[in-house]
Biotite code that builds the C-alpha atoms (Angstrom):
import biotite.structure as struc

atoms = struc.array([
    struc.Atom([19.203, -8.195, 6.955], chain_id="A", res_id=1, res_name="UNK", atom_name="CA", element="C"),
    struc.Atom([16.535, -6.804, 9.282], chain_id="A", res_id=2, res_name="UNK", atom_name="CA", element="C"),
    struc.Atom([13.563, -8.485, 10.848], chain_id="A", res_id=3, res_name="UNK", atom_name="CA", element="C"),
    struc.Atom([9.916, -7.320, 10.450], chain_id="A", res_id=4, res_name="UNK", atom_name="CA", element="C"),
    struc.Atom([8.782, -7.129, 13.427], chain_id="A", res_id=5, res_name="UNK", atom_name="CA", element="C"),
    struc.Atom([4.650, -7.186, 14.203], chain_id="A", res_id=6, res_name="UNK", atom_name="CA", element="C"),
    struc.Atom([4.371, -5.273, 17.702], chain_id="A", res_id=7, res_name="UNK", atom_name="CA", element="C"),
    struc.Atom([0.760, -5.067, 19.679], chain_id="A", res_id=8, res_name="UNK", atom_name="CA", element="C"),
    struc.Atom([-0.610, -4.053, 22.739], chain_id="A", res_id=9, res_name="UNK", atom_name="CA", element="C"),
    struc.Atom([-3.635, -6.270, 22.863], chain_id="A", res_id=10, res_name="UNK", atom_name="CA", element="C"),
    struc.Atom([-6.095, -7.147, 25.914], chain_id="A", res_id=11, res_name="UNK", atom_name="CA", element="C"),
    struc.Atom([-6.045, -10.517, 26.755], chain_id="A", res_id=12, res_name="UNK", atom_name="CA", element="C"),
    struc.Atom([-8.742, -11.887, 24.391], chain_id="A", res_id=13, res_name="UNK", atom_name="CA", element="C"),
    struc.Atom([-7.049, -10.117, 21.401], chain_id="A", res_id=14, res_name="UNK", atom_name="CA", element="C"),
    struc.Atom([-8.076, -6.405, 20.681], chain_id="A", res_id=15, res_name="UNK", atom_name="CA", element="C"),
    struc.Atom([-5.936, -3.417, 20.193], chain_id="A", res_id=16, res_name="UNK", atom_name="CA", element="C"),
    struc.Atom([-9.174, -0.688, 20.089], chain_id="A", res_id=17, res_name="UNK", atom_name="CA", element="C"),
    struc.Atom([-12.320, -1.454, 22.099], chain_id="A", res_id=18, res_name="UNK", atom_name="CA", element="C"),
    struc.Atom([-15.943, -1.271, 20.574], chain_id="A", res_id=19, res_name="UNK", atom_name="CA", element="C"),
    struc.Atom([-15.891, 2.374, 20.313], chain_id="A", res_id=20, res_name="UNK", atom_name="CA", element="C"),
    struc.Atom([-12.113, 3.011, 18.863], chain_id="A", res_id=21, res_name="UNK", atom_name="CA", element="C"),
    struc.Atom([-10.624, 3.487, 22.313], chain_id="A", res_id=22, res_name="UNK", atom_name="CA", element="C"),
    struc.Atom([-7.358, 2.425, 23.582], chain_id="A", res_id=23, res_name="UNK", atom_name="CA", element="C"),
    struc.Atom([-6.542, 4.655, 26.488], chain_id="A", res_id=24, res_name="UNK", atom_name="CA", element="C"),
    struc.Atom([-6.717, 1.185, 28.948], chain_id="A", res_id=25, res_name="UNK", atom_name="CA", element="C"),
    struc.Atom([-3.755, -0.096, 27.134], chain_id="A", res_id=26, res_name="UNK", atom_name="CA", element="C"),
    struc.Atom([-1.226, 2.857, 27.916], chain_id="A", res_id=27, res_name="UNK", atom_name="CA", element="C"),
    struc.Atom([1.880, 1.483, 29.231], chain_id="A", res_id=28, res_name="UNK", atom_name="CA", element="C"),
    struc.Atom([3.375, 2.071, 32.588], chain_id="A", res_id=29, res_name="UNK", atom_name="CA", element="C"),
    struc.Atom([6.688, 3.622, 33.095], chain_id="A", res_id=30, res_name="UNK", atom_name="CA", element="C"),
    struc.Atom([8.215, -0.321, 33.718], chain_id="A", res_id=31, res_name="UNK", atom_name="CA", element="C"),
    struc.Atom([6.032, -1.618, 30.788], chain_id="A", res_id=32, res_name="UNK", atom_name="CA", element="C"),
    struc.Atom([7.474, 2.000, 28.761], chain_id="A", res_id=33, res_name="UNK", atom_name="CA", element="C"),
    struc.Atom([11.074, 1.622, 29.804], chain_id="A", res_id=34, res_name="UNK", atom_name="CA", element="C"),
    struc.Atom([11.207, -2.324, 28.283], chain_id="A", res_id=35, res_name="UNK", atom_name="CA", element="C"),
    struc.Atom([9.388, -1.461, 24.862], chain_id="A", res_id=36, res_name="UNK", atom_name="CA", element="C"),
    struc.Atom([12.190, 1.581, 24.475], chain_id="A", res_id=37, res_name="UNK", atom_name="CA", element="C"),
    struc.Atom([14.734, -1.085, 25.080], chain_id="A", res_id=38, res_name="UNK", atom_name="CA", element="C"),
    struc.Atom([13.143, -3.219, 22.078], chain_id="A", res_id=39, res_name="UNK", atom_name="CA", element="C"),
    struc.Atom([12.643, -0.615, 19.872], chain_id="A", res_id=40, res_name="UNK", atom_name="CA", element="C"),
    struc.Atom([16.060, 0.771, 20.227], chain_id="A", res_id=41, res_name="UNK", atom_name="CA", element="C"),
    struc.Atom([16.980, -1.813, 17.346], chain_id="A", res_id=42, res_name="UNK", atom_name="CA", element="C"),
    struc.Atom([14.519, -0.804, 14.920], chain_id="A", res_id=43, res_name="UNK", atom_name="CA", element="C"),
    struc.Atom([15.509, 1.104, 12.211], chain_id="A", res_id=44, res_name="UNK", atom_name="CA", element="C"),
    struc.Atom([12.494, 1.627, 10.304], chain_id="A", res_id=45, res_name="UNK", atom_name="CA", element="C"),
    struc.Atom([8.554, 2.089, 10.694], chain_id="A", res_id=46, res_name="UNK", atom_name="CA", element="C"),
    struc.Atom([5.837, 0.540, 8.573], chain_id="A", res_id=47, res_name="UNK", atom_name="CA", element="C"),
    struc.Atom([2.358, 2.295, 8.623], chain_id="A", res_id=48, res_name="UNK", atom_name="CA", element="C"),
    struc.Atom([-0.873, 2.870, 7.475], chain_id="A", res_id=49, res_name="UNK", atom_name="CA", element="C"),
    struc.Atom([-2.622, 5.679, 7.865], chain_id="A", res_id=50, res_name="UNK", atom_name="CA", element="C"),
    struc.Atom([-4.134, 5.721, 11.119], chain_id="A", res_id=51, res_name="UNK", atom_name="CA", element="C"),
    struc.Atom([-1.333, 3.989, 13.099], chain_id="A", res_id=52, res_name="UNK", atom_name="CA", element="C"),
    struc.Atom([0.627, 6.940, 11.412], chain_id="A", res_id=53, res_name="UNK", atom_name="CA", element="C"),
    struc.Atom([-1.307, 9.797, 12.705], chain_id="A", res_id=54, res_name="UNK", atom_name="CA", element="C"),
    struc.Atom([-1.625, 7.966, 16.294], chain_id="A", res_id=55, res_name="UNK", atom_name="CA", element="C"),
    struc.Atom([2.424, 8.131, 16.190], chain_id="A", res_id=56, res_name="UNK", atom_name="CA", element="C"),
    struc.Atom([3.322, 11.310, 14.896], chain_id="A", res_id=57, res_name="UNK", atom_name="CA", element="C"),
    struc.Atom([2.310, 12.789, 18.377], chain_id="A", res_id=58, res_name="UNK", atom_name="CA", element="C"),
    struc.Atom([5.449, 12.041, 19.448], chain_id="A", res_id=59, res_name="UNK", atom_name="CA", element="C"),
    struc.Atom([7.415, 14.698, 17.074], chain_id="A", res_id=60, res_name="UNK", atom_name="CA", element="C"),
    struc.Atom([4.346, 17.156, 16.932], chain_id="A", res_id=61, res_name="UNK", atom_name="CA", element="C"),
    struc.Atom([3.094, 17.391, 20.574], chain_id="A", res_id=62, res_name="UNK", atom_name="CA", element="C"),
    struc.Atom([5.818, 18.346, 22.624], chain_id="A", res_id=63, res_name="UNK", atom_name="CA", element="C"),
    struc.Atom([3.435, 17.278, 25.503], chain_id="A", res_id=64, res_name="UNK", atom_name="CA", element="C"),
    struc.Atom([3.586, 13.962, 25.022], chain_id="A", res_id=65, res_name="UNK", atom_name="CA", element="C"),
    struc.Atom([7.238, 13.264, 25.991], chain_id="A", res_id=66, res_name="UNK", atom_name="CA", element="C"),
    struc.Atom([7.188, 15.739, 28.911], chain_id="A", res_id=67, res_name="UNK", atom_name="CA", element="C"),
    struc.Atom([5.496, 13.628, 31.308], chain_id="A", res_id=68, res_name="UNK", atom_name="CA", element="C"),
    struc.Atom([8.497, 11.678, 31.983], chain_id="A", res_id=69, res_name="UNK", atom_name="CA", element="C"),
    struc.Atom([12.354, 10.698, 31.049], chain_id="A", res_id=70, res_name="UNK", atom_name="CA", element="C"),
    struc.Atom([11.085, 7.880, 29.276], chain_id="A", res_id=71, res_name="UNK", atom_name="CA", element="C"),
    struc.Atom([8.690, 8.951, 27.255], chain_id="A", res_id=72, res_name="UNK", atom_name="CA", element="C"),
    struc.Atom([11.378, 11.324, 26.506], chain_id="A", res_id=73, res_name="UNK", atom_name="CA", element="C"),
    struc.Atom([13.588, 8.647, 25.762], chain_id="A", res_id=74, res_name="UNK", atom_name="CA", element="C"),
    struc.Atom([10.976, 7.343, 23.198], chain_id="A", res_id=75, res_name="UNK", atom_name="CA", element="C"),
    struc.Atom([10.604, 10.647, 21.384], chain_id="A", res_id=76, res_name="UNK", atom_name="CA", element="C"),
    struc.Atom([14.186, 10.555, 20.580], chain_id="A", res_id=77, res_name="UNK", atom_name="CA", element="C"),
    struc.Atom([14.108, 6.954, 19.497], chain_id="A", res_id=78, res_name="UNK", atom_name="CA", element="C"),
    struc.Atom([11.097, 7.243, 17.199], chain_id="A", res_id=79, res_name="UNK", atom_name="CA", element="C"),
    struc.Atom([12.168, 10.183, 15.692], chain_id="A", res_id=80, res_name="UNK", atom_name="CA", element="C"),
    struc.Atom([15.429, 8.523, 14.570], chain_id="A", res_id=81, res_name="UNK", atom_name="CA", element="C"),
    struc.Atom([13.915, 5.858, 12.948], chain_id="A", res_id=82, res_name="UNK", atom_name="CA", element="C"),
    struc.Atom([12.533, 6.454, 9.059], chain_id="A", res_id=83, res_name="UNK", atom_name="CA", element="C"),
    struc.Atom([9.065, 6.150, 8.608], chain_id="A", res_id=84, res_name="UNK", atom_name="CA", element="C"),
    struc.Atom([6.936, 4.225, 5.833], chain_id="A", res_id=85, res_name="UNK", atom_name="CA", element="C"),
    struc.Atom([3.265, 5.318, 5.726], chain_id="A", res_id=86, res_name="UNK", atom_name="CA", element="C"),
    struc.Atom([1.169, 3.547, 3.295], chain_id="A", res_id=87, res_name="UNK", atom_name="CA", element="C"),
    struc.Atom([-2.213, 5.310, 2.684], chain_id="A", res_id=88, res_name="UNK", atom_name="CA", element="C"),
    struc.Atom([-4.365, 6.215, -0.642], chain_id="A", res_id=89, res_name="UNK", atom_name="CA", element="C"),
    struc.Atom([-6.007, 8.691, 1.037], chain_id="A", res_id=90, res_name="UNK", atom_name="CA", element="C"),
    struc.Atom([-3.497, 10.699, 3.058], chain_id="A", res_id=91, res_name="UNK", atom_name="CA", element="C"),
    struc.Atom([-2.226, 13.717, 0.766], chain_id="A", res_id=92, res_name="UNK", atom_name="CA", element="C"),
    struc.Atom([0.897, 14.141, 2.804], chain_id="A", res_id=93, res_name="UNK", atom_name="CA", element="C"),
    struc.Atom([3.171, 13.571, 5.444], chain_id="A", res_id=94, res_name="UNK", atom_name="CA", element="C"),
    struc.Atom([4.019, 16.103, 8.273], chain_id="A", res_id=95, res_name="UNK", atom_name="CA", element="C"),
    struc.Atom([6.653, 14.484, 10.551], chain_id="A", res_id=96, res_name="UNK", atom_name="CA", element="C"),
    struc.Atom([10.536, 14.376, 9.680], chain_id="A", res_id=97, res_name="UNK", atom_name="CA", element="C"),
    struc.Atom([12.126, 11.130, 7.898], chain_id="A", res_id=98, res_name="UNK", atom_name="CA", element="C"),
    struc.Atom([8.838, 10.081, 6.879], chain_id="A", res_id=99, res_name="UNK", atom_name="CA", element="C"),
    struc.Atom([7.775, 8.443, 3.607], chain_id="A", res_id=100, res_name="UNK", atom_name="CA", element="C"),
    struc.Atom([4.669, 8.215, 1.887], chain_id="A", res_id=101, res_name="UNK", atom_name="CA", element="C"),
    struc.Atom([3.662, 5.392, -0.301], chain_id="A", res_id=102, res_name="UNK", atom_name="CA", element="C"),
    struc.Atom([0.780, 4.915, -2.225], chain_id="A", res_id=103, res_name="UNK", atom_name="CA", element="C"),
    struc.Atom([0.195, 1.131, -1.822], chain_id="A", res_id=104, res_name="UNK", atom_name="CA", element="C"),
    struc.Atom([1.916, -1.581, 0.203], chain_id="A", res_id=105, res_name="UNK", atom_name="CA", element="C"),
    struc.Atom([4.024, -3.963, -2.138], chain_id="A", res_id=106, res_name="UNK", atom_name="CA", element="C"),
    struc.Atom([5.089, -7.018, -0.680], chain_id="A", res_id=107, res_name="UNK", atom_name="CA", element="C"),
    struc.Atom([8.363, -7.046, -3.040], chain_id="A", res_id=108, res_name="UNK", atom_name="CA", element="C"),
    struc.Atom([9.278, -3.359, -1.887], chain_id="A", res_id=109, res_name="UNK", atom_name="CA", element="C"),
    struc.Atom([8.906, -4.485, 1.889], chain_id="A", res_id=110, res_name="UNK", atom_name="CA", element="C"),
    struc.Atom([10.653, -7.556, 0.896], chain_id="A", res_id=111, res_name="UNK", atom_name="CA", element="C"),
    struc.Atom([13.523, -6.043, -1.011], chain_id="A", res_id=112, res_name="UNK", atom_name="CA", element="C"),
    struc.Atom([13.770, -3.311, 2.056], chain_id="A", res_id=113, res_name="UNK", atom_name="CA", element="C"),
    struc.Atom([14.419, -6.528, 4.722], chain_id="A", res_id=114, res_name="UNK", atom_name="CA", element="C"),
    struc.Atom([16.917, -7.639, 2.641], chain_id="A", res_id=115, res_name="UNK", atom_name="CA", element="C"),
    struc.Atom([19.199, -4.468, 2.741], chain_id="A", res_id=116, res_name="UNK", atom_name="CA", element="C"),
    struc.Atom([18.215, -3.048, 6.284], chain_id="A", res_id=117, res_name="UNK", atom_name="CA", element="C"),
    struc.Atom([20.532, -2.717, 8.398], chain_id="A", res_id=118, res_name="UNK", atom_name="CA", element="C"),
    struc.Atom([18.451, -2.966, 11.249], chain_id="A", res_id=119, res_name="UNK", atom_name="CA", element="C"),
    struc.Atom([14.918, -4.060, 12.565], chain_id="A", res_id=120, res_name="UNK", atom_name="CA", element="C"),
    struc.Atom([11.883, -3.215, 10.421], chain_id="A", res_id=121, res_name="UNK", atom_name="CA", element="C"),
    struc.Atom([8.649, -2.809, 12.668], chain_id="A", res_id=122, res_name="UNK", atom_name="CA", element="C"),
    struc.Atom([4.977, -2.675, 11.459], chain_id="A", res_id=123, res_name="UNK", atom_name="CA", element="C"),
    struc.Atom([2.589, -0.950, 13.267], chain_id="A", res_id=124, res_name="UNK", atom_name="CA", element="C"),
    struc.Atom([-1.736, -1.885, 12.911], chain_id="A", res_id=125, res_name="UNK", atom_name="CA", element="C"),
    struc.Atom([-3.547, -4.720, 12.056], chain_id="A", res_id=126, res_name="UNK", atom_name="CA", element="C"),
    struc.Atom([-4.461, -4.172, 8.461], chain_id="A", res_id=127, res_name="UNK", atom_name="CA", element="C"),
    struc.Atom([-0.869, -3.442, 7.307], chain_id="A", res_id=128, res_name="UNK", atom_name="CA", element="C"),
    struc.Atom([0.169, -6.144, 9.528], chain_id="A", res_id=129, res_name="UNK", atom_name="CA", element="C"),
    struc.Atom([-2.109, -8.408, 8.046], chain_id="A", res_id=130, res_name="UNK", atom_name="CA", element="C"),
    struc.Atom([-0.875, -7.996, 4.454], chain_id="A", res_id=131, res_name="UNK", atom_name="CA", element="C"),
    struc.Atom([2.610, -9.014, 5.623], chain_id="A", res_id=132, res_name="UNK", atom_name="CA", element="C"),
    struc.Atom([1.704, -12.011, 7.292], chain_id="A", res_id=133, res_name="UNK", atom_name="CA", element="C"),
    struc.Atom([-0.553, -12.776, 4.072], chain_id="A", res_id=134, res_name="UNK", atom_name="CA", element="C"),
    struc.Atom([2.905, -12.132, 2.191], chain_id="A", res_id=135, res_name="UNK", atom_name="CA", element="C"),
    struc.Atom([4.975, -14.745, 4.308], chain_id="A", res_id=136, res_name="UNK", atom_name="CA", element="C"),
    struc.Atom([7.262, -10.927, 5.154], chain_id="A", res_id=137, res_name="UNK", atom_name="CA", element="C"),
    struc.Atom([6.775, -11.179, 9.764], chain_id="A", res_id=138, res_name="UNK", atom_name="CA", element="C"),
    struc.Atom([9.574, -12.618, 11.326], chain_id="A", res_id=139, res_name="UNK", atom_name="CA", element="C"),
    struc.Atom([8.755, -11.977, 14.625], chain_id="A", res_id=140, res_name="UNK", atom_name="CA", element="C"),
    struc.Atom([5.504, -11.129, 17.092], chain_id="A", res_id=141, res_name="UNK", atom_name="CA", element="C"),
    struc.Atom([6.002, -8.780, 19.687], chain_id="A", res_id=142, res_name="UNK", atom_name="CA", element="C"),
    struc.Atom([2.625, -8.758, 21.928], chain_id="A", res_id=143, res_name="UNK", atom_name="CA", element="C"),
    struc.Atom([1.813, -7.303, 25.028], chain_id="A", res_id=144, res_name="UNK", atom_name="CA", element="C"),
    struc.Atom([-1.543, -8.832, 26.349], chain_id="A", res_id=145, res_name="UNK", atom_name="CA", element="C"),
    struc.Atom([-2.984, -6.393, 29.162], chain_id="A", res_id=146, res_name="UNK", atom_name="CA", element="C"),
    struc.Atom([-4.598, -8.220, 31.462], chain_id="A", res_id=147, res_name="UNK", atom_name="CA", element="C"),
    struc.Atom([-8.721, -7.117, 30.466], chain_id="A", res_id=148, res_name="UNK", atom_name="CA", element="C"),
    struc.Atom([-11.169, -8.627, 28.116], chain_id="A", res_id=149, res_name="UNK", atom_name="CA", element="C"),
    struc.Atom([-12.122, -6.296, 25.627], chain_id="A", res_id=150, res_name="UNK", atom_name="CA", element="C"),
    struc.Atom([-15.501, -8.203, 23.936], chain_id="A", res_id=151, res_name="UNK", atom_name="CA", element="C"),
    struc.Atom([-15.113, -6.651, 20.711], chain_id="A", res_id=152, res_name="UNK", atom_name="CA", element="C"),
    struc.Atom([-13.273, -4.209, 18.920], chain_id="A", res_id=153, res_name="UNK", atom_name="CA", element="C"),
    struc.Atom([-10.514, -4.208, 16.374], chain_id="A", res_id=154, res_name="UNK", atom_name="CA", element="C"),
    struc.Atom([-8.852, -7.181, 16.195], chain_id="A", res_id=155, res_name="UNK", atom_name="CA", element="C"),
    struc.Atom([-4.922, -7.132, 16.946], chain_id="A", res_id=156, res_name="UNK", atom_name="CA", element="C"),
    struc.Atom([-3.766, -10.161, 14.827], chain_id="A", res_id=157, res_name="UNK", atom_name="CA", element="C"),
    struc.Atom([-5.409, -10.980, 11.118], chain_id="A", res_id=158, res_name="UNK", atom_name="CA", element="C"),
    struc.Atom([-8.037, -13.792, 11.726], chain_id="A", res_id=159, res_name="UNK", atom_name="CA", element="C"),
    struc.Atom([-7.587, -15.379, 8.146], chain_id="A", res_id=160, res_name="UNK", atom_name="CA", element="C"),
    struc.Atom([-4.111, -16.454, 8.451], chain_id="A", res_id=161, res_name="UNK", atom_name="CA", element="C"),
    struc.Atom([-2.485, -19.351, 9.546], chain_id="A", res_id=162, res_name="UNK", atom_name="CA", element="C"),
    struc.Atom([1.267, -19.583, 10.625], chain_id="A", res_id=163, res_name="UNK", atom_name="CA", element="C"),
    struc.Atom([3.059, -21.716, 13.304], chain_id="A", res_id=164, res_name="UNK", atom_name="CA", element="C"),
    struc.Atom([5.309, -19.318, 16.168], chain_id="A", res_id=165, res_name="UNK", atom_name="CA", element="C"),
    struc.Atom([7.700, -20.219, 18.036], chain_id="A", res_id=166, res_name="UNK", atom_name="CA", element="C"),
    struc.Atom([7.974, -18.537, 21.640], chain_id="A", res_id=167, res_name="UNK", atom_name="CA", element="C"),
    struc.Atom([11.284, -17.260, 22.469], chain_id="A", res_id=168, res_name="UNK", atom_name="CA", element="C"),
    struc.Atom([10.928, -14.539, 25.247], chain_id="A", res_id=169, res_name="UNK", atom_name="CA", element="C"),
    struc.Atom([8.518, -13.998, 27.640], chain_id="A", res_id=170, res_name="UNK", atom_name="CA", element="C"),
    struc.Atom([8.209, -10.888, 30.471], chain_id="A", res_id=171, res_name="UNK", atom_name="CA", element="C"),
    struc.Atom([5.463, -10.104, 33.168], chain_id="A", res_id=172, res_name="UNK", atom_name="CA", element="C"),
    struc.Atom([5.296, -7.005, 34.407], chain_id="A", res_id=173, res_name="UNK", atom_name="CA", element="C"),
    struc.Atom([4.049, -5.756, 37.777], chain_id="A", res_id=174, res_name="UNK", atom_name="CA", element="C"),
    struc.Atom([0.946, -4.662, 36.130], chain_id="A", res_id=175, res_name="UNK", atom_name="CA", element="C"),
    struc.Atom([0.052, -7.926, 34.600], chain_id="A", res_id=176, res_name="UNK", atom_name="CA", element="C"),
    struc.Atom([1.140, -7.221, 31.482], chain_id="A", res_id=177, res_name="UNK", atom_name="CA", element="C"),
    struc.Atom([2.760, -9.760, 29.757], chain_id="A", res_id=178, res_name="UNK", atom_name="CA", element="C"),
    struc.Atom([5.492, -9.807, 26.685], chain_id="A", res_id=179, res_name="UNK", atom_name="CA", element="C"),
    struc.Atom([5.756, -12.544, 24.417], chain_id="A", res_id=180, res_name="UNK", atom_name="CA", element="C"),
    struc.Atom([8.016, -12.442, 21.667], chain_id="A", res_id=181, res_name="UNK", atom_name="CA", element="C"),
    struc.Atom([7.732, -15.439, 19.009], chain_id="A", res_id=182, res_name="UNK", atom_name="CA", element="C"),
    struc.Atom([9.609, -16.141, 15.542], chain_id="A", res_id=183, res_name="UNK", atom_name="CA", element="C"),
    struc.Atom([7.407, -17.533, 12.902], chain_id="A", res_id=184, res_name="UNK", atom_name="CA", element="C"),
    struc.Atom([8.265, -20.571, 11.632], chain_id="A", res_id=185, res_name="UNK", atom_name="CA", element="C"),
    struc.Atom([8.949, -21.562, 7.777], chain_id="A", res_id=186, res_name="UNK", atom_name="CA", element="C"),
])
């Protein structure tokens, strides 16, 4: 059975975009890169909606993006061997390989799909995300809280649930990034 896995990079007081749908101040370094390859070596599948989907696919359609650098080539190659999940009513297809597109998300599908992975599910943006946690389906937080205050934005985390975590890693980088990784509790 796999884990579904909520993943962020977040400024401090909780924002993923900034007031203007910007996120360029949250790309990782090459120490903060080489760590989130390591964790997402393990994950088997991703969960999307539409816009977290199109943000991704960069990294099988742009050959730019994993040029820069051996690890970003390194997470080309990991991302593209994981299946993909997109869930979008408006998005009339899918472009990048082992990718899926579903209509709605179904809390029984993404339940049923736990239950026979073989590896580590991970959902990717805050709406999507928030349906699962509104389902009772996360069984971990992965957050990476860049060290800037944001004011505004798009929120990282649903504000309208309420669920008890349990820390059980924790990294700081040089930068002043920090990982926390915490396993709800029942």
């Amino acid at each position: 059975m796999g884990d579904l896995i909520c993943c962020a990079i977040s400024s401090l007081d909780g924002y993923i975009e900034d007031q203007h749908g910007k996120f360029d101040w949250a790309e990782p370094d090459e120490e903060v890169h080489r760590f989130v390859n390591d964790l997402e070596r393990e994950v088997g599948t991703y969960l999307y909606g539409r816009r977290m989907n199109e943000t991704m696919a960069g990294w099988e359609t742009d050959p730019s993006f994993a040029a820069h650098s051996p690890f970003m080539l390194d997470f080309a190659a990991i991302w593209q061997a994981a299946d993909k999940l997109v869930f979008s009513t408006t998005l009339e297809a899918v472009f990048t390989s082992r990718t899926r597109l579903l209509r709605e998300s179904d809390p029984g599908m993404v339940r049923r799909l736990k239950a026979t992975a073989g590896r580590d599910l991970l959902i990717g943006g805050p709406g999507l995300a928030a349906q699962a946690f509104q389902a009772g389906l996360v069984d971990q937080c992965h957050l990476f809280l860049v060290p800037i205050l944001m004011g505004g934005g798009k929120r990282s985390l649903p504000s309208d649930v309420r669920l008890r975590l349990d820390l059980h890693d924790q990294h700081r980088f040089r930068s002043g990034v920090v990982f926390l990784r915490y396993r709800t509790k029942p």
